[in-house]
C-alpha positions as CSV (number, residue, x, y, z in Angstrom):
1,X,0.0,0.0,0.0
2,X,2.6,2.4,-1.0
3,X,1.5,3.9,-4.1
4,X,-0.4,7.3,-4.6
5,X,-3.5,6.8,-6.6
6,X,-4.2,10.8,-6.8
7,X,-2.1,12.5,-9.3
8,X,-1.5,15.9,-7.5
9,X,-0.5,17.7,-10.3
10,X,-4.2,17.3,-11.9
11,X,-5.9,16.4,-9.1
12,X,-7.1,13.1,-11.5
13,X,-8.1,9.8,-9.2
14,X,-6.4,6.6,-10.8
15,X,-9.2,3.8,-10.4
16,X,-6.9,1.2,-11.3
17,X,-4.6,2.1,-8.4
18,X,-7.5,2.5,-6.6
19,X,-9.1,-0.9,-7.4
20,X,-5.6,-2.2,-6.2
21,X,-5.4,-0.1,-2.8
22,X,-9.0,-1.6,-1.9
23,X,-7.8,-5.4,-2.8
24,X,-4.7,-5.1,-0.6
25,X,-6.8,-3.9,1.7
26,X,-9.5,-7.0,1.6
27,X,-8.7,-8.4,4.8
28,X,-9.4,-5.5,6.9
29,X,-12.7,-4.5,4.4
30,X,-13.9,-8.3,5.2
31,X,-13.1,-7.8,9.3
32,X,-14.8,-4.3,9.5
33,X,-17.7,-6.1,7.3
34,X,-18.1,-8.9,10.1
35,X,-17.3,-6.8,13.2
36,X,-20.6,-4.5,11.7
37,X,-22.7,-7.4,11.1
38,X,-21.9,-9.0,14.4
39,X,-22.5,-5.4,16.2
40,X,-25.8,-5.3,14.1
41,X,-26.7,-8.7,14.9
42,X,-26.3,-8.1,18.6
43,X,-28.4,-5.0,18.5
44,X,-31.2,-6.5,16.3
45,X,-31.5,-9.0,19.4
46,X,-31.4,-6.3,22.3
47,X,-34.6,-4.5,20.5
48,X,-37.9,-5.3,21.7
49,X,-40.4,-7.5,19.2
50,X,-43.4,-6.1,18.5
51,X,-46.2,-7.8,16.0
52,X,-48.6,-6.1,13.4
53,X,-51.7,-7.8,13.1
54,X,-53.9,-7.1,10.3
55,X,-56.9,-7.3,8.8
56,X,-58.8,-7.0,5.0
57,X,-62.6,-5.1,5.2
58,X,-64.4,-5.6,2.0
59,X,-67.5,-4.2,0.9
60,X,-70.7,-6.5,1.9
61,X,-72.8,-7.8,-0.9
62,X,-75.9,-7.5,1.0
63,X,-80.0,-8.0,-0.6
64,X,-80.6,-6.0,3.0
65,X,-79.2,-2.6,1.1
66,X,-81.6,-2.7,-1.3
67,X,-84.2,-1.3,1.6
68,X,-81.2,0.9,2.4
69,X,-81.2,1.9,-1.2
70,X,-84.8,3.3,-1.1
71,X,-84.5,4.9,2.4
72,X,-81.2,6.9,0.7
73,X,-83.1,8.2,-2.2
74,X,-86.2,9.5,-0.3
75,X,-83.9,11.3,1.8
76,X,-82.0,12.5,-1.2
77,X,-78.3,11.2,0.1
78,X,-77.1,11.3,-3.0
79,X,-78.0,15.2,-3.3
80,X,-75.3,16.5,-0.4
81,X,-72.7,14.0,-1.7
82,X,-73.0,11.1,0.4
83,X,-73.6,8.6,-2.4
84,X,-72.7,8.9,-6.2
85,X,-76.0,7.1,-8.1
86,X,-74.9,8.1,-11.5
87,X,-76.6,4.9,-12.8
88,X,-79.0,2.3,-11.7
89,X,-76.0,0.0,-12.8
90,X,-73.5,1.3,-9.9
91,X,-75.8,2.6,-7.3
92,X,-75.7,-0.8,-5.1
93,X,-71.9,-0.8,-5.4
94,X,-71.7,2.7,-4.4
95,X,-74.0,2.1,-1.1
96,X,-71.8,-0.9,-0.5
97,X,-68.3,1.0,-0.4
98,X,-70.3,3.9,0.9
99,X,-70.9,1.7,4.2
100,X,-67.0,0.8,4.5
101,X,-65.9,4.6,4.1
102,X,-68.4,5.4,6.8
103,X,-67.0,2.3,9.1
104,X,-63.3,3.9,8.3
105,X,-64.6,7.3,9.7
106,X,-65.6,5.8,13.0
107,X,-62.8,3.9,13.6
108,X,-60.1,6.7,12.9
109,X,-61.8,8.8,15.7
110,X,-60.1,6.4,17.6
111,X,-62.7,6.1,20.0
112,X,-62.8,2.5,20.3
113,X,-58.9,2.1,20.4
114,X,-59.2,4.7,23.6
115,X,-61.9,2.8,24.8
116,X,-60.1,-1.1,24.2
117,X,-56.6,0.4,25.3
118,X,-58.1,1.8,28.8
119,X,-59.6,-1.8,29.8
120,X,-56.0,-3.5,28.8
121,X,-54.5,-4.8,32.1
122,X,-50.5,-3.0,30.8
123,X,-52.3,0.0,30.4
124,X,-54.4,0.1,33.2
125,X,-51.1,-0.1,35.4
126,X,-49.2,3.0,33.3
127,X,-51.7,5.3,33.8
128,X,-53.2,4.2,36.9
129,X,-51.5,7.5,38.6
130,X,-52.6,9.9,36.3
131,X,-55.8,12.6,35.9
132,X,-58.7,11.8,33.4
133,X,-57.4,14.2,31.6
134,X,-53.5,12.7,31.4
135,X,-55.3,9.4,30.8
136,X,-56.9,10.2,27.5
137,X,-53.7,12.1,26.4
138,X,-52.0,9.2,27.1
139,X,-54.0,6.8,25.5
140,X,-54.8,8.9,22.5
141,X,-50.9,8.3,21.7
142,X,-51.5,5.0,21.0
143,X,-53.3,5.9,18.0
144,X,-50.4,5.6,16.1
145,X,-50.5,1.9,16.2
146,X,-53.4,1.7,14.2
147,X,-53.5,2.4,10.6
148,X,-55.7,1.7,7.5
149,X,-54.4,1.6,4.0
150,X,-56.8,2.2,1.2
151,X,-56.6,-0.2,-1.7
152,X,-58.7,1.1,-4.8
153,X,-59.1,-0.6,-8.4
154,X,-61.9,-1.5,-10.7
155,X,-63.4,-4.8,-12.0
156,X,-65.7,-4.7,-15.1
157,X,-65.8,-1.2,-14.4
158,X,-67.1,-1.5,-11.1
159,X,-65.0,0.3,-8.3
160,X,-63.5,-2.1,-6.1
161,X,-62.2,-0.7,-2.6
162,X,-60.9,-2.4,0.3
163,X,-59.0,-1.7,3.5
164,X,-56.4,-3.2,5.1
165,X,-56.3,-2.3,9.0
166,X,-53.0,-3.3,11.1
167,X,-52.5,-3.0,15.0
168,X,-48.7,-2.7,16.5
169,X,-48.5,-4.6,19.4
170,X,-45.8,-6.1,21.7
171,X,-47.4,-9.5,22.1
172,X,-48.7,-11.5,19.3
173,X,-52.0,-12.9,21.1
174,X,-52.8,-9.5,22.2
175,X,-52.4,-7.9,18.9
176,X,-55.2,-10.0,17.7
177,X,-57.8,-9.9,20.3
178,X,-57.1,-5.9,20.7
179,X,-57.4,-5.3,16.9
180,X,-60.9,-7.9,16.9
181,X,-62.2,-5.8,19.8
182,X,-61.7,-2.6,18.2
183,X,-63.0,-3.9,14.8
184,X,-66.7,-5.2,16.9
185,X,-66.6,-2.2,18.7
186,X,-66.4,0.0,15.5
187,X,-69.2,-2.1,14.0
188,X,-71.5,-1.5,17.1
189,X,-71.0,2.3,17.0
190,X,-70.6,2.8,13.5
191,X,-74.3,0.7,12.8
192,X,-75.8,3.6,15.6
193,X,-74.3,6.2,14.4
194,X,-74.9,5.8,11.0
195,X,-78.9,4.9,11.3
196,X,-79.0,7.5,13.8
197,X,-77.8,9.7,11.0
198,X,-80.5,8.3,8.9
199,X,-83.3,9.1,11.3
200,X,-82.1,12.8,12.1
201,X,-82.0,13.4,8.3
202,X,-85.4,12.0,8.2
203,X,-87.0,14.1,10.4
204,X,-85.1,17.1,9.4
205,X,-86.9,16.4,5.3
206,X,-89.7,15.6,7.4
207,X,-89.9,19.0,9.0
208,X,-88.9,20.7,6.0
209,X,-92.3,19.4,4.2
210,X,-94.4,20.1,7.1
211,X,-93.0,23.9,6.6
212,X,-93.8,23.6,3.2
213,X,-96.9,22.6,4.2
214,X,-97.4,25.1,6.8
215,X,-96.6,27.9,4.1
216,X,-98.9,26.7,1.8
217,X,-101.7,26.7,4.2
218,X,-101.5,30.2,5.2
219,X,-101.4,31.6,1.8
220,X,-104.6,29.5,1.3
221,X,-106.1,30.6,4.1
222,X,-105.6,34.1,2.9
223,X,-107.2,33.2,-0.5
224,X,-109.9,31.3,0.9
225,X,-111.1,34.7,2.4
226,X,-110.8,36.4,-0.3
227,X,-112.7,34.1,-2.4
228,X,-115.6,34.5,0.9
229,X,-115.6,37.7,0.7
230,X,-115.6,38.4,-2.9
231,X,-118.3,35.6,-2.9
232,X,-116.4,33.5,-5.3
233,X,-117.2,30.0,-3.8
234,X,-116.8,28.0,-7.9
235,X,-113.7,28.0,-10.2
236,X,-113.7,31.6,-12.0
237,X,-110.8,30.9,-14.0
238,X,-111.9,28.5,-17.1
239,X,-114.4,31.9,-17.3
240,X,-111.8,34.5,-17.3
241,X,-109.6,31.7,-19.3
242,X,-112.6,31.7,-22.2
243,X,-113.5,35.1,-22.1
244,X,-109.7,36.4,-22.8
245,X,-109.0,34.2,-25.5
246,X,-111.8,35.7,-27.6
247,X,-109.4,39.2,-27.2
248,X,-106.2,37.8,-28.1
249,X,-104.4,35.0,-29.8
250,X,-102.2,32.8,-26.9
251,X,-103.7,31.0,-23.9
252,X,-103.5,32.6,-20.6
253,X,-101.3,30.0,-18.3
254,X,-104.0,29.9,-15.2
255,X,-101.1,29.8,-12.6
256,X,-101.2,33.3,-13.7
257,X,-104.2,34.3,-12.1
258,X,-105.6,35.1,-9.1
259,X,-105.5,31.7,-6.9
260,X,-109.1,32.7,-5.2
261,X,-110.6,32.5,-8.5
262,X,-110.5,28.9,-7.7
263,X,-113.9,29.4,-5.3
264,X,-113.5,28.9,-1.6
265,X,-114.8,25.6,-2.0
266,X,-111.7,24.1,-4.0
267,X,-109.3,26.2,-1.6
268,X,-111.0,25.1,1.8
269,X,-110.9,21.0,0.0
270,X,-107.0,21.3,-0.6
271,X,-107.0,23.1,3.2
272,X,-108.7,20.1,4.4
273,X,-106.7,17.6,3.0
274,X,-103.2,19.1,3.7
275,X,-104.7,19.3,7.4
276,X,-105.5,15.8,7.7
277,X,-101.9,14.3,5.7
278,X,-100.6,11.3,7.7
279,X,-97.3,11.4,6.5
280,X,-97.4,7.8,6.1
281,X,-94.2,8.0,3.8
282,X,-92.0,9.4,6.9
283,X,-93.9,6.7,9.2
284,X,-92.8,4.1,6.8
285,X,-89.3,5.0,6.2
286,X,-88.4,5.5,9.9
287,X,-90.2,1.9,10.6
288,X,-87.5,0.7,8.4
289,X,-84.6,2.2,9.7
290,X,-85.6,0.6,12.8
291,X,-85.7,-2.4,11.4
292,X,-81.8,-2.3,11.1
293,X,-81.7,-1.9,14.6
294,X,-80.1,-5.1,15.8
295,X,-80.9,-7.3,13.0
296,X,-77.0,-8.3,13.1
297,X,-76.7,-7.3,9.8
298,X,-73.3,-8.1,8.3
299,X,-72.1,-4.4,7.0
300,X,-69.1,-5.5,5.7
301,X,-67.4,-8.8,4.6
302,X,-63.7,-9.5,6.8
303,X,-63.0,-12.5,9.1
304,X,-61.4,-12.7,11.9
305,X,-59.7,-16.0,11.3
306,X,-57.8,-14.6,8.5
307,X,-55.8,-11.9,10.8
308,X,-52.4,-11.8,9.6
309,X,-49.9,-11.4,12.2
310,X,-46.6,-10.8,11.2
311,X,-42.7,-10.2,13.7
312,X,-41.7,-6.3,13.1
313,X,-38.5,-7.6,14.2
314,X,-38.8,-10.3,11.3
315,X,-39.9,-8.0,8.7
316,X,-37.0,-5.7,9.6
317,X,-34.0,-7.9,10.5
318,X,-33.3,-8.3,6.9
319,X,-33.2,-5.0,6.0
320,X,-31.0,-3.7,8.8
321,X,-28.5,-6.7,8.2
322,X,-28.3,-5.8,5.0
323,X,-27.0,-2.2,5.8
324,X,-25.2,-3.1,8.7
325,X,-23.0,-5.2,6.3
326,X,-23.1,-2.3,3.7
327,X,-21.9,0.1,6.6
328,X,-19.2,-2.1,7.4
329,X,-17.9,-2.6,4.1
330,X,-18.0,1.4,3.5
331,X,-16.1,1.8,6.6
332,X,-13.2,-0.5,5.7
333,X,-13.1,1.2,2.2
334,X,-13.0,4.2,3.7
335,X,-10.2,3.0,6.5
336,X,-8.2,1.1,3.6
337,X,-7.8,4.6,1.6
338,X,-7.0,6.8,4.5
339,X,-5.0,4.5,5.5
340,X,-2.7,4.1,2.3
341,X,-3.3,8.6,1.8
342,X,-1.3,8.5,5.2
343,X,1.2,5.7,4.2
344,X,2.2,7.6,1.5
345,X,2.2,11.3,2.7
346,X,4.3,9.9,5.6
347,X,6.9,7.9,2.7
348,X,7.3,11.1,1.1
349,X,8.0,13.1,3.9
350,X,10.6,10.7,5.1
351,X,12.1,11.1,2.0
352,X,12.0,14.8,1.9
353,X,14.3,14.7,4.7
354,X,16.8,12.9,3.6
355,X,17.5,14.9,0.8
């Protein structure tokens, strides 16, 4: 290792020399590349395992949304963006996935992680010490543990989405029962929420007819006296219709006119009969939204006996070998080089002085 392999006059590396330096040097490259993996090896062991457990949520194929179907349109879901029913073709599939973005909602409040975490026996003892308040600060840090990853794609033009929901944990077993407790409990307060949702929308389309209804009334009871007291109680307007056309060439539209030429008698019939509507429609609907109450519907299509559960440990170990070895062999490059630089700067100054 005594030759230069940098030409100082034009500062031009020599790879050949360089080539050479590094295969002299082979035996120290190969010891820093074991000391690194052994160093790596023994640090790979000292790190805690931990396990991600994981699970697939598919859309549910369900006759049962068909009801659901009906009770979306009459409360025009599709109108404020919840559902996209471009076609009769896709509307099913879209009520399908729109059920699984919904469940996704509820679980990344993280709610029911809190909620599993605090009744965990190693968490119960952490934060036994600490305020309601610390508590949930505390436990709400676990959310990082649990993550969903959208996967998207279409099949015969259908969109296909899934989910795939992993839980960190630093027990196997535990991974699997937390992540199946969160996933029930999700289910539970996702189906009430969501029907729940259903029912306030009803009754808020419910109270927007009766308004309707309400309006209409009063400006019928106004024309209704002013039919009674212009004595109007038959339908003026095919009169005034007939006697106008003999004047001029185009047909009057009779939602022009005066709505009391009607005759009190028409106006106080439609009064009557708006007074006495049963809403029967909103009656019906809600019956059915009740009817998902607790009929253990299956939302979504996932089993639990399919969890994946997989060593973080496992699923990094090869990587971090891989560069542990990498770093070793950069390291006894990098030695070998120095090394010989010093070698030779040291050969030329000895030399130096002896002239």
């Amino acid at each position: 290792m005594k030759k230069k392999f940098i030409s100082h006059d034009d500062d031009v590396i020599d790879l050949s020399k360089l080539f050479k330096i590094i295969w002299h040097g082979k035996t120290i490259i190969i010891i820093a590349i074991v000391i690194s993996f052994l160093l790596g090896t023994l640090y790979q062991k000292r790190i805690p395992d931990s396990f991600v457990a994981s699970i697939t949520l598919k859309p549910k194929n369900n006759s049962e949304f068909v009801k659901l179907d009906y009770t979306l349109d009459f409360i025009n879901l599709n109108k404020i963006g919840l559902i996209n029913t471009n076609n009769d073709a896709t509307k099913y599939k879209n009520i399908n996935i729109l059920i699984l973005e919904k469940f996704i909602e509820e679980l990344l409040d993280y709610e029911e992680l809190v909620l599993v975490l605090k009744n965990n026996k190693k968490i119960k003892e952490r934060i036994f010490n600490l305020s309601e308040k610390k508590q949930n600060r505390q436990l709400f840090q676990y959310s990082n543990l649990l993550k969903t990853n959208k996967i998207t794609s279409k099949k015969l033009d259908f969109p296909v989405v899934e989910y795939v929901v992993t839980f960190e944990w630093d027990k196997s077993d535990e991974a699997i029962d937390i992540l199946q407790q969160i996933v029930n409990l999700t289910l539970k307060n996702f189906e009430e929420s969501f029907l729940n949702q259903l029912a306030l929308m009803l009754e808020i389309k419910k109270k927007k007819v009766l308004d309707e209804d309400n309006q209409r009334l009063e400006y019928l009871l106004e024309q209704s006296q002013i039919a009674q007291e212009l004595k109007i109680e038959e339908n003026q307007i095919d009169v005034i219709n007939l006697s106008k056309s003999n004047n001029v060439l185009f047909n009057i539209n009779s939602n022009d006119i005066a709505y009391y030429l009607r005759g009190s008698k028409a106006i106080q019939k439609e009064i009557s009969l708006i007074k006495n509507r049963k809403y029967k429609m909103f009656n019906n609907i809600n019956k059915e939204i009740e009817a998902f109450r607790g009929s253990k519907i299956n939302w979504l299509e996932f089993n639990f006996n399919l969890i994946n559960v997989k060593s973080v440990k496992d699923l990094d170990s090869r990587t971090f070998l891989i560069k542990s070895i990498l770093g070793g062999l950069l390291v006894g490059i990098i030695y070998v080089i120095l090394a010989n630089i010093f070698q030779s700067q040291t050969v030329s100054r000895k030399k130096t002085n002896k002239i």
